[in-house]
C-alpha positions as CSV (number, residue, x, y, z in Angstrom):
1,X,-14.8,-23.6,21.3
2,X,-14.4,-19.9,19.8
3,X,-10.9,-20.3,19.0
4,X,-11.1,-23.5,17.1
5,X,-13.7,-22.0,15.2
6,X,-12.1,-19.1,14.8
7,X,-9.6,-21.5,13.4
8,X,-11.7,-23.7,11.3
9,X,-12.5,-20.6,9.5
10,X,-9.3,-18.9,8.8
11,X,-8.0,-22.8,7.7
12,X,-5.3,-22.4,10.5
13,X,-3.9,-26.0,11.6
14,X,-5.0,-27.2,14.7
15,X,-3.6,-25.9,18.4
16,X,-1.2,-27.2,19.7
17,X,-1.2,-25.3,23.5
18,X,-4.2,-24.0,23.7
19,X,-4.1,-23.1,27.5
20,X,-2.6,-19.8,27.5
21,X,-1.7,-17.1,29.6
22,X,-1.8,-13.2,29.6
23,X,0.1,-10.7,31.6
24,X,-1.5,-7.0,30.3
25,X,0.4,-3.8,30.6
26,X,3.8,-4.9,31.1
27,X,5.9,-1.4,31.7
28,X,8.5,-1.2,28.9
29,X,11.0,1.8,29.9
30,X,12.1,3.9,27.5
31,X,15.8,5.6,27.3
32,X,14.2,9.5,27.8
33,X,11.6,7.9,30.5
34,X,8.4,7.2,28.8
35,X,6.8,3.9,29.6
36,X,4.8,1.6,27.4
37,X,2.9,-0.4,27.5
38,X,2.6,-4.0,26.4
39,X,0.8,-7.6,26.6
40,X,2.1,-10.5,26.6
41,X,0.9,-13.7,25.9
42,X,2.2,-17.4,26.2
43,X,1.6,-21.0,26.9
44,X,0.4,-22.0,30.1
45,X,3.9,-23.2,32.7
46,X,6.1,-22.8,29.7
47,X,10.0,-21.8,30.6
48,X,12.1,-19.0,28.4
49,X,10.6,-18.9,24.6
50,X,11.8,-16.6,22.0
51,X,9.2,-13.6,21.8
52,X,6.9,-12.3,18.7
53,X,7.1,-8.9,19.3
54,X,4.2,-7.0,17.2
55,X,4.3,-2.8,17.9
56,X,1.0,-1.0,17.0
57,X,-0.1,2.4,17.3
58,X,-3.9,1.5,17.1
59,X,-4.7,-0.3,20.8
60,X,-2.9,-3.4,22.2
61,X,-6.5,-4.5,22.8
62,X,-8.4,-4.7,19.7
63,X,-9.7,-7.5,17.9
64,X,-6.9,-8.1,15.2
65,X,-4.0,-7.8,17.8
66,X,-5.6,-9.7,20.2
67,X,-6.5,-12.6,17.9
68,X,-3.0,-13.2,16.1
69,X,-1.6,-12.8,19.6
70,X,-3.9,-15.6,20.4
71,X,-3.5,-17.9,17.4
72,X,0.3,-17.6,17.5
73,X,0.3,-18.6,21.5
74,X,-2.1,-21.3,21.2
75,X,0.7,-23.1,18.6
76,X,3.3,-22.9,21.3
77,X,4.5,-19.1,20.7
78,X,5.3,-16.2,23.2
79,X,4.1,-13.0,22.2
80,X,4.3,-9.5,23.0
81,X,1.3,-7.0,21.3
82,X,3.3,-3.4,22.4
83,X,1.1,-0.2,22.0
84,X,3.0,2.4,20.6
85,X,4.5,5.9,21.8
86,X,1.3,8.5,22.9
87,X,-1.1,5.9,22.0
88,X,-4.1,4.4,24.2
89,X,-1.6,3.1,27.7
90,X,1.3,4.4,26.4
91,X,2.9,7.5,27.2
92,X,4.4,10.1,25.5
93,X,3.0,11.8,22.3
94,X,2.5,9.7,18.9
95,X,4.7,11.4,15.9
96,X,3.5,9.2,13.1
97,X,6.8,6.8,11.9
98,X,9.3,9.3,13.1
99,X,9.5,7.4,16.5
100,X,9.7,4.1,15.9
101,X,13.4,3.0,15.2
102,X,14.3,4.3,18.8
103,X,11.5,2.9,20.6
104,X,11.7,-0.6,19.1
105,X,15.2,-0.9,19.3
106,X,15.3,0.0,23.2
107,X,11.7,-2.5,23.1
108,X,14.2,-5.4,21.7
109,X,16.5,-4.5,24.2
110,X,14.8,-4.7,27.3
111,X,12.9,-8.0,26.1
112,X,15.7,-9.7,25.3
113,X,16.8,-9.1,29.1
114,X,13.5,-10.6,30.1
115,X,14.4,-14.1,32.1
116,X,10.9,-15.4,30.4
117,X,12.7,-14.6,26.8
118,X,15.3,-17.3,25.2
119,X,16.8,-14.3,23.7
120,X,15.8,-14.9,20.1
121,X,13.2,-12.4,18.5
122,X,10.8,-12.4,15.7
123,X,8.1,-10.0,14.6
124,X,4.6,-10.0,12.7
125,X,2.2,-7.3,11.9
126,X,0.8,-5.5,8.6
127,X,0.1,-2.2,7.5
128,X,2.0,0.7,10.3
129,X,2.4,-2.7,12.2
130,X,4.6,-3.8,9.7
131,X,6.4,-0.2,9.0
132,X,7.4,-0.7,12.7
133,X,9.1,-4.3,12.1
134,X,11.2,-2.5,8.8
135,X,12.1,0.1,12.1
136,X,13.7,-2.3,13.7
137,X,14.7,-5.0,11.2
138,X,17.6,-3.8,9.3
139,X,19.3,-2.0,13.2
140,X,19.3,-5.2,15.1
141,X,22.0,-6.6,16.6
142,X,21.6,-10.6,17.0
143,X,19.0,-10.2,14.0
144,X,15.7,-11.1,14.0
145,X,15.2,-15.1,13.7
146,X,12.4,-14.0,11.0
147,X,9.8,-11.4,10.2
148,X,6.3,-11.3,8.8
149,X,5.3,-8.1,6.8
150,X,2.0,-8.0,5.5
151,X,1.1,-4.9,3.2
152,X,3.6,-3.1,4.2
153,X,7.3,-1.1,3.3
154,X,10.1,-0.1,4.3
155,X,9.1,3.3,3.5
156,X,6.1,5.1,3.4
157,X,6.5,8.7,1.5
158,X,6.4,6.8,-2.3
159,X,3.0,5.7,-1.1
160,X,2.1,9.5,0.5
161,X,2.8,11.4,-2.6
162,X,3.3,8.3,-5.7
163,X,4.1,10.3,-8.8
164,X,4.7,13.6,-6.1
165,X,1.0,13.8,-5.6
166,X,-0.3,14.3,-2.8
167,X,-2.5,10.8,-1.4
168,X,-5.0,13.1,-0.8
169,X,-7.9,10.4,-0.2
170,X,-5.7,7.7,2.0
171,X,-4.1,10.3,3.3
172,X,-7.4,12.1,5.1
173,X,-8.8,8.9,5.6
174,X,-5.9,7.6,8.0
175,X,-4.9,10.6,9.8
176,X,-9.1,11.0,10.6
177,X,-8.8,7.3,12.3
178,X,-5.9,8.1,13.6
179,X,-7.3,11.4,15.3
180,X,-10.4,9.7,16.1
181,X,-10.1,6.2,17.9
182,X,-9.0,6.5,20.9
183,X,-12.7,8.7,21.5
184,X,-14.7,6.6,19.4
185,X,-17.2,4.3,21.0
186,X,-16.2,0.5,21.1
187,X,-12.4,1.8,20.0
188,X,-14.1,2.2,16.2
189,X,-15.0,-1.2,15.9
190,X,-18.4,0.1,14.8
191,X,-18.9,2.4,11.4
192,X,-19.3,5.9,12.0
193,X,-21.7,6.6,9.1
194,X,-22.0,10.6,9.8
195,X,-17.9,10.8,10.4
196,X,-16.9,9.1,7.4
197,X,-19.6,11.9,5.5
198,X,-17.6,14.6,7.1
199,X,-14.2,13.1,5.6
200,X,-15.8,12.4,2.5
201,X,-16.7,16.5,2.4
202,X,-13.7,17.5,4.1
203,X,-11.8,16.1,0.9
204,X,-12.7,19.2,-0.9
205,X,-12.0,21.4,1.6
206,X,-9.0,24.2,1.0
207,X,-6.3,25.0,1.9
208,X,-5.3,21.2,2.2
209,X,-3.3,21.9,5.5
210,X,-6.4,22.7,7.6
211,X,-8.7,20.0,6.0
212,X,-7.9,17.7,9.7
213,X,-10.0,20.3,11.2
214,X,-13.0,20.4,8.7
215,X,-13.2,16.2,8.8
216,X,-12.8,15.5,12.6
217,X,-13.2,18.8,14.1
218,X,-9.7,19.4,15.2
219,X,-6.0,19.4,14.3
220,X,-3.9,15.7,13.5
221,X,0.2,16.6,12.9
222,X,0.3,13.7,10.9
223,X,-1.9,15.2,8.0
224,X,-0.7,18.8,8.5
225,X,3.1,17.3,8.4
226,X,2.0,15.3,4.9
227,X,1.2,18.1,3.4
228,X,3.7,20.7,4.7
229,X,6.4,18.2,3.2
230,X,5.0,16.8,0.2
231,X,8.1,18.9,-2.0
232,X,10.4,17.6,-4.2
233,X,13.7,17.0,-2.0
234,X,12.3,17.9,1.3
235,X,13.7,16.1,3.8
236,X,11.4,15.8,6.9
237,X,11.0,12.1,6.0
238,X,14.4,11.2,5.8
239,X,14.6,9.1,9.1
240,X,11.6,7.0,7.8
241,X,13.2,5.7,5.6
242,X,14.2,2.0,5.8
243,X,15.3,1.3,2.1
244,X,18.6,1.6,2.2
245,X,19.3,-0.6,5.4
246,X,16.9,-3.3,4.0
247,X,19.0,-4.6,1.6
248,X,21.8,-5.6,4.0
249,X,19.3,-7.3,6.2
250,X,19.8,-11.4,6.7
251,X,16.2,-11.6,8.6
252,X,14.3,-14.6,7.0
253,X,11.3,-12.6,5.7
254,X,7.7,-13.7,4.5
255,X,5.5,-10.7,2.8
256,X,1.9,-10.9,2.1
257,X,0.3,-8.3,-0.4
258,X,-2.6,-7.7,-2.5
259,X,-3.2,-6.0,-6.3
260,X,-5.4,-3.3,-5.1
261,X,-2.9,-2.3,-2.1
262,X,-1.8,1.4,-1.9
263,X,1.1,-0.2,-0.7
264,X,1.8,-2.4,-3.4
265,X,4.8,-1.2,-5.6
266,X,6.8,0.1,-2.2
267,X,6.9,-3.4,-1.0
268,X,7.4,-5.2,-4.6
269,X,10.5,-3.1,-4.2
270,X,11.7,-4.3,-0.9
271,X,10.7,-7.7,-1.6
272,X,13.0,-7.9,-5.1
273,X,15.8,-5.7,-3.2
274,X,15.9,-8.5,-0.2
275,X,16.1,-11.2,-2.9
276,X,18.7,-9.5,-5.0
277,X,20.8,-9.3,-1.8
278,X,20.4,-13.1,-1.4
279,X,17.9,-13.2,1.2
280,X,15.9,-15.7,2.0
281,X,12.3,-14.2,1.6
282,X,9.1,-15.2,-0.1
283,X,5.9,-13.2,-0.8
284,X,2.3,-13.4,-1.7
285,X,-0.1,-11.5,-3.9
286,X,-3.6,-12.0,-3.8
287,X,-6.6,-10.7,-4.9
288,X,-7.2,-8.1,-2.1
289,X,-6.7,-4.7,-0.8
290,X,-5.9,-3.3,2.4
291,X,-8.7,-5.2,3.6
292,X,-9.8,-8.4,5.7
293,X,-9.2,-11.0,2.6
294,X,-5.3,-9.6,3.0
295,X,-5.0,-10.3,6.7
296,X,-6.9,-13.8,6.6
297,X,-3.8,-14.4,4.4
298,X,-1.3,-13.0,6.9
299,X,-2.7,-15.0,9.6
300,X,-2.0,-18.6,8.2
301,X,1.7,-17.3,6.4
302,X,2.6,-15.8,9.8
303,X,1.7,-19.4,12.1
304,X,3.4,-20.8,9.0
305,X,6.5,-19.0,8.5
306,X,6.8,-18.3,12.4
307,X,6.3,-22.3,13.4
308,X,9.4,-22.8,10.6
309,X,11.9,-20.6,12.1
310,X,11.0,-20.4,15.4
311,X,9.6,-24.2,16.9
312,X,11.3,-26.3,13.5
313,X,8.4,-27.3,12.0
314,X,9.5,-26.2,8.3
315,X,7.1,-28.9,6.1
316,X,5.1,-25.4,4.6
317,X,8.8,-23.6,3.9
318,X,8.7,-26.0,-0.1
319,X,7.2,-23.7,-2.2
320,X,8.3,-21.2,-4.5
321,X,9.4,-17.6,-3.3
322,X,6.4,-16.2,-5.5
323,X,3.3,-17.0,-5.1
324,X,0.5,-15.2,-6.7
325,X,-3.1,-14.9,-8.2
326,X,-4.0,-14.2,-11.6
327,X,-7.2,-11.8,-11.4
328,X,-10.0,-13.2,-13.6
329,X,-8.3,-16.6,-14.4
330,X,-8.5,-17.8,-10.7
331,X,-6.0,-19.1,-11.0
332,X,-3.0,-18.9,-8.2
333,X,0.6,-19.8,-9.9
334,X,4.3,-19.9,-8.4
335,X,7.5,-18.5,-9.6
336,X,11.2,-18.5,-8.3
337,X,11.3,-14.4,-8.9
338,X,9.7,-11.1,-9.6
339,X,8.9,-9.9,-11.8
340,X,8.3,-13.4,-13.9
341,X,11.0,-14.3,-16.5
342,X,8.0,-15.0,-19.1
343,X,6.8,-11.6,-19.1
344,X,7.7,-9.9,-21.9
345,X,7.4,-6.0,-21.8
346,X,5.6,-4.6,-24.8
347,X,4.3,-1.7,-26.0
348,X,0.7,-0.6,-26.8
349,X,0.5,3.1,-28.1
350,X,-2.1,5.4,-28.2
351,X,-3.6,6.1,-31.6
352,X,-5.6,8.9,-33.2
353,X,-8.9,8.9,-33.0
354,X,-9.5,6.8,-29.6
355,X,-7.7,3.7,-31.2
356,X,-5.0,1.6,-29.2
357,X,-2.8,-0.9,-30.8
358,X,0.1,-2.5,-30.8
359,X,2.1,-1.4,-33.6
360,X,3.7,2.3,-33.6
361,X,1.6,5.2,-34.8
362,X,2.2,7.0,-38.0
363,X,0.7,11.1,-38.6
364,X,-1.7,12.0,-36.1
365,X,-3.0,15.2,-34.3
366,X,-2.5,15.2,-30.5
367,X,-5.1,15.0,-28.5
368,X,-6.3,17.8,-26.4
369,X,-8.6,18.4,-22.9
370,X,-8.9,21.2,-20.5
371,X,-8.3,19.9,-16.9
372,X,-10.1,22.6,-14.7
373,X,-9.2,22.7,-10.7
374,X,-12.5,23.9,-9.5
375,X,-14.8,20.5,-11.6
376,X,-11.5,18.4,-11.2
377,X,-12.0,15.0,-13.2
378,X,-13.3,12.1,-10.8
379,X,-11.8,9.0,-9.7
380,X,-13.7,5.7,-9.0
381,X,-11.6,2.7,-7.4
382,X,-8.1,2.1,-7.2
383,X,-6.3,1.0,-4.1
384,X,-7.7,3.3,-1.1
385,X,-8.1,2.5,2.7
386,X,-11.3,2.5,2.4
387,X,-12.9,-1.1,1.4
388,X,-16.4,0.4,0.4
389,X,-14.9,2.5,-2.4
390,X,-12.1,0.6,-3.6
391,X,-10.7,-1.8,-6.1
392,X,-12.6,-2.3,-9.6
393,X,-15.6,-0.2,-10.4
394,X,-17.4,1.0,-13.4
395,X,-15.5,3.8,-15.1
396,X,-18.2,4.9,-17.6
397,X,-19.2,8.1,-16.0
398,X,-15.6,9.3,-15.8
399,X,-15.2,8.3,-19.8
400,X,-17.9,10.3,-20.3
401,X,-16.2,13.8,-19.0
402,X,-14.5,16.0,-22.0
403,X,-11.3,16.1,-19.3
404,X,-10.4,12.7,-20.3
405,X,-8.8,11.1,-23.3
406,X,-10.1,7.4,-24.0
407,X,-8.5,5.2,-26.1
408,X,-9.9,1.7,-26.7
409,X,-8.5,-1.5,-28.8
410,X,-10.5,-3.7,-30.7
411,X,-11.7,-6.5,-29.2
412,X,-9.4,-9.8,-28.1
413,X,-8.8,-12.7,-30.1
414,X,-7.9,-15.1,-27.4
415,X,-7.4,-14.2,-23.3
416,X,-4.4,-11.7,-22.4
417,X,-2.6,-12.2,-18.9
418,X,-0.4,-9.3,-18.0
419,X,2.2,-10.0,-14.9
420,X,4.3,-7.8,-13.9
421,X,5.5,-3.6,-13.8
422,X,2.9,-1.8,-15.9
423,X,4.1,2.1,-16.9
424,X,3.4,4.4,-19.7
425,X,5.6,7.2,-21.5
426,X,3.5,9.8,-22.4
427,X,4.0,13.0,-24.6
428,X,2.9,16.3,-23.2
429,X,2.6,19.8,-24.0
430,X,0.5,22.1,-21.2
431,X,-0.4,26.0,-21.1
432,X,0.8,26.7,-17.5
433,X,3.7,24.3,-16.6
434,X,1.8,23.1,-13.6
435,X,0.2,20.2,-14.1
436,X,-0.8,16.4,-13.2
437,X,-0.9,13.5,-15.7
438,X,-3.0,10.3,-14.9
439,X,-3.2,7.1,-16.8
440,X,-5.7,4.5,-16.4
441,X,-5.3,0.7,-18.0
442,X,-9.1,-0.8,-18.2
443,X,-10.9,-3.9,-18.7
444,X,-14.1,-3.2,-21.3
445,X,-16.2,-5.9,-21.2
446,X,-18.8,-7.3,-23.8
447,X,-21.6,-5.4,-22.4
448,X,-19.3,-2.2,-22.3
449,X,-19.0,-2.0,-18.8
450,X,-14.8,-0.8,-17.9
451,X,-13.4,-1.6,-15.3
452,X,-9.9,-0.4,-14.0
453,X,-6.9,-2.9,-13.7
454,X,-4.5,-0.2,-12.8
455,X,-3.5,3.3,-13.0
456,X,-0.5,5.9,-11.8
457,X,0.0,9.6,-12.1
458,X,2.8,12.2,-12.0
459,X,3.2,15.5,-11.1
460,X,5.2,17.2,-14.3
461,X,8.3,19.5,-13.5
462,X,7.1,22.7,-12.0
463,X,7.1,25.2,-14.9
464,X,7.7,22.9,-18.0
465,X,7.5,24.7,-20.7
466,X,7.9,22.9,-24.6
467,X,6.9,18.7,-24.8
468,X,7.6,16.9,-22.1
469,X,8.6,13.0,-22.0
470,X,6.3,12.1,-19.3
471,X,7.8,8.7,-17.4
472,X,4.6,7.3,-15.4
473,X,4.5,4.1,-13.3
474,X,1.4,2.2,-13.1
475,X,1.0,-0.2,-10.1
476,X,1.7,-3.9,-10.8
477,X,-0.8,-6.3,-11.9
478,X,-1.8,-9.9,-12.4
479,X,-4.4,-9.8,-14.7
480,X,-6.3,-11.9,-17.6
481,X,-8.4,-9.8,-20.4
482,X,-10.6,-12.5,-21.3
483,X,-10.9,-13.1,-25.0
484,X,-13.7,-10.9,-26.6
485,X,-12.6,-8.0,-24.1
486,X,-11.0,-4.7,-25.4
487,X,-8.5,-2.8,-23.6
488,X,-9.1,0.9,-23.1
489,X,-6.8,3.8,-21.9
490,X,-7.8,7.0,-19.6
491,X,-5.6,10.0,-20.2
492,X,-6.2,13.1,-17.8
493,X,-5.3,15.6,-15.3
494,X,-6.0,14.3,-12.4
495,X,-8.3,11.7,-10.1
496,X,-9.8,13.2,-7.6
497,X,-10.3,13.0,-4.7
498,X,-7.9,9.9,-4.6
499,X,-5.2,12.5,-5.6
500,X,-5.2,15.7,-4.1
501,X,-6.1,18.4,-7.6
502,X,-3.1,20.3,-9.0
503,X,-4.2,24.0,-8.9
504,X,-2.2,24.9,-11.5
505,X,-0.7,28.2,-10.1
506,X,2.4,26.2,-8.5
507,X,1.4,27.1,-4.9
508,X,2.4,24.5,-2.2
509,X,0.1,22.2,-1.5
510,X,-0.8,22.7,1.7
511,X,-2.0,26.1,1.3
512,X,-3.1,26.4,-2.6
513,X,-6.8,27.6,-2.7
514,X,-6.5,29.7,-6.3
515,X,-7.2,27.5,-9.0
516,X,-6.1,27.9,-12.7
517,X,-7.5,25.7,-15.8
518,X,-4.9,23.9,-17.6
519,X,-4.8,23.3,-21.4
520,X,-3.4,19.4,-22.4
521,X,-2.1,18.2,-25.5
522,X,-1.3,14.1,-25.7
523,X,1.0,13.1,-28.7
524,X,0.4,10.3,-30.6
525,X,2.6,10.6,-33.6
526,X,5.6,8.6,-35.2
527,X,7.9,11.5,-33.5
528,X,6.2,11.1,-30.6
529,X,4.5,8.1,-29.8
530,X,2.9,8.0,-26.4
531,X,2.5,4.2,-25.1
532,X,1.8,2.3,-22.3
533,X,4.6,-0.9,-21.7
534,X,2.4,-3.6,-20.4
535,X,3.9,-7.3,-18.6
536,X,2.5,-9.5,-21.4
537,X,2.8,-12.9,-20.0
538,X,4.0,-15.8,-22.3
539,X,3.9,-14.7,-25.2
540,X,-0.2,-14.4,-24.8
């Protein structure tokens, strides 16, 4: 009676084999001796099936791996829910994405020797569940029958440090969860109110490399690796990444995304790679983070796209490859690629005086702010980890600070959907040469509340010296301004604690504690003519 509940309210079609069976802590040998371990789950008496194998570094046994390995076997499917290398039963020691290429190839291997496996293979998962799926994916030889990647990428470090800044927020927020749950009580199923203070504190805390210790109260290598290799051309990550290898993968693939996912523009990128290559992929965008609404989504995609290519049963396979929701309109619409052919870049340029409009600017003096380290500008919303803090919020406070530019349009004549790429091109003189630039797109409604849409920031090339052409990409964005609404642009030095602070003496981020104020100037002239290149959709 649970389960079809449990279906009834994720809209899941009904079971088909709901008598199941599960075998737990199957011993899965790996090639240097390490065993992990993994549960399986199938239909009752059933022969050989092809297997969903799902890899997960955060407990075989919790709630979200158990129920999709649940749903899927109760429609007929045999699944495998694997915990990952130095995690909960498995042995070995957990080195955060360097491991898992190796162990799910040699995982693939061994299952497909299984006599209870048809020798076919799929996978499902989101988030590192999903970055496990691009580890094997692209390697595997017979390919997967079809995968199911739900905010997720091939590649993690553009997310780590977007623009080259360090994620300082997501960043502390996963390695503490990561350092923490295997201690916490109920497996961290419960909130942790006085933990997630210490994070929140530890944010601050300096040198950046040691901040593990002041938020949980001991060291994680993830977080002190992130910030030992957060360098322009460092290499530590370089067997991470999956990029490359995507593109010549023939894997049937279904992706599931939201707008206010930190993983986002990574997986935009795989998913118009994989369809430039000719495969035969599809994704979804909704209105959610990296949240419950996003795998609610993944759920019903996963028994649909699964069922298709692994029982037949392709009647939900007729839709467009694009399917996604416009925020504010409500509206969900479909299109055969990304980014949508009736979006027309075009150009909205800062103006002297606060103004924004859409024609170029003439004479004008640039605009100027100190950003200072030690009272670094604030940051409200965006797309972080943590749901009680992200996606839109009211930006007034931060408008209010003399360490941001704002730059506001008149108000709309009629409503204004953007769709697509979002980035700005920004002119910028500073005093030190070591510096952070942040730009902010929001929605300013009647009342004068703003909201952020989107935003993106970008470290400037150590030791500039003279203007600099500043190239900075926004995340993507499905968006109506209703009509009456005004547009309004944020300009500043940085968004912390979302973004780790620049400290303006060129120190290496992991161990920078000196801080330096920084002088800005922001062009705005004919010469010079900083703007922001927004996805105006048809014609609007």
């Amino acid at each position: 009676m649970l389960s079809r509940l449990f279906d009834q309210l994720l809209g899941l079609p009904e079971a088909t084999t709901p008598d199941i069976e599960i075998t737990r802590d199957l011993p899965v040998p790996m090639p240097d001796g390490v065993v992990l371990r993994a549960d399986r789950y199938r239909p009752r008496g059933s022969g050989p099936l092809p297997v969903v194998l799902m890899r997960t570094p955060y407990g075989k046994h919790k709630l979200d791996a158990k129920g999709t390995a649940r749903i899927l076997a109760r429609r007929g499917m045999q699944v495998v829910v694997q915990d990952a290398r130095g995690t909960f039963g498995s042995g070995g020691r957990f080195s955060a994405f360097h491991q898992e290429k190796e162990d799910g190839l040699a995982t693939a291997a061994w299952l497909r020797e299984q006599p209870w496996c048809d020798g076919r293979l799929a996978t499902a998962g989101a988030s590192y569940v999903g970055f496990t799926q691009w580890a094997v994916g692209p390697y595997l030889d017979p390919p997967l029958e079809a995968m199911c990647l739900g905010v997720t990428a091939s590649e993690f470090t553009t997310t780590f440090y977007p623009g080259g800044v360090f994620a300082l927020h997501n960043l502390l927020t996963w390695a503490s969860l990561i350092g923490t749950q295997e201690e916490a009580p109920l497996g961290g199923l419960l909130p942790d109110p006085r933990r997630d203070r210490r994070v929140r504190r530890a944010m601050a805390h300096v040198p950046i490399g040691r901040s593990d210790v002041a938020a949980i109260g001991k060291q994680v290598p993830f977080l002190r690796e992130a910030a030992a290799h957060s360098g322009v051309g460092d290499t530590f990550w370089a067997d991470t990444d999956n990029s490359a290898a995507a593109v010549k993968m023939t894997t049937p693939t279904s992706m599931v995304t939201g707008w206010w996912d930190l993983l986002l523009p990574a997986q935009l990128r795989d998913y118009a790679a994989l369809r430039e290559a000719g495969n035969r992929s599809r994704i979804l965008i909704g209105p959610w983070g990296h949240d419950l609404g996003v795998m609610r989504a993944l759920l019903a995609e996963q028994v649909s796209w699964l069922s298709a290519h692994l029982l037949g049963d392709t009647a939900q396979l007729q839709r467009l490859p694009v399917r996604l929701y416009l925020q504010r309109a409500d509206r969900w619409l479909d299109f055969d690629r990304w980014p949508p052919p009736q979006s027309v870049p075009t150009e909205l340029h800062l103006l002297p005086y606060g103004r924004l409009g859409w024609s170029a600017p003439g004479e004008g003096a640039p605009g100027v702010f100190t950003y200072d380290p030690a009272h670094p500008t604030r940051s409200v919303g965006g797309p972080l980890l943590d749901m009680r803090e992200s996606k839109q919020r009211d930006n007034r406070a931060v408008e209010a600070r003399s360490d941001v530019l704002v730059h506001t349009g008149a108000p709309l004549p009629r409503d204004l959907d953007l769709i697509g790429p979002v980035s700005a091109t920004v002119y910028v003189r500073t005093d030190t040469g070591h510096a952070d630039l942040f730009v902010r797109l929001c929605d300013v409604d009647e009342t004068g509340v703003s909201r952020n849409v989107t935003d993106g920031i970008l470290r400037l090339p150590a030791g500039s010296e003279g203007v600099v052409k500043a190239e900075v990409e926004l995340h993507p964005t499905g968006y109506r301004f209703l009509r009456g609404h005004r547009l309004r642009v944020q300009v500043a030095g940085g968004a912390f604690p979302r973004f780790a602070r620049n400290h303006g003496t060129g120190e290496a981020v992991e161990e920078a504690v000196r801080t330096r104020p920084t002088r800005f100037e922001i062009f705005q002239d004919a010469e010079r003519p900083s703007a922001l290149t927004l996805p105006v959709f048809g014609g609007s």
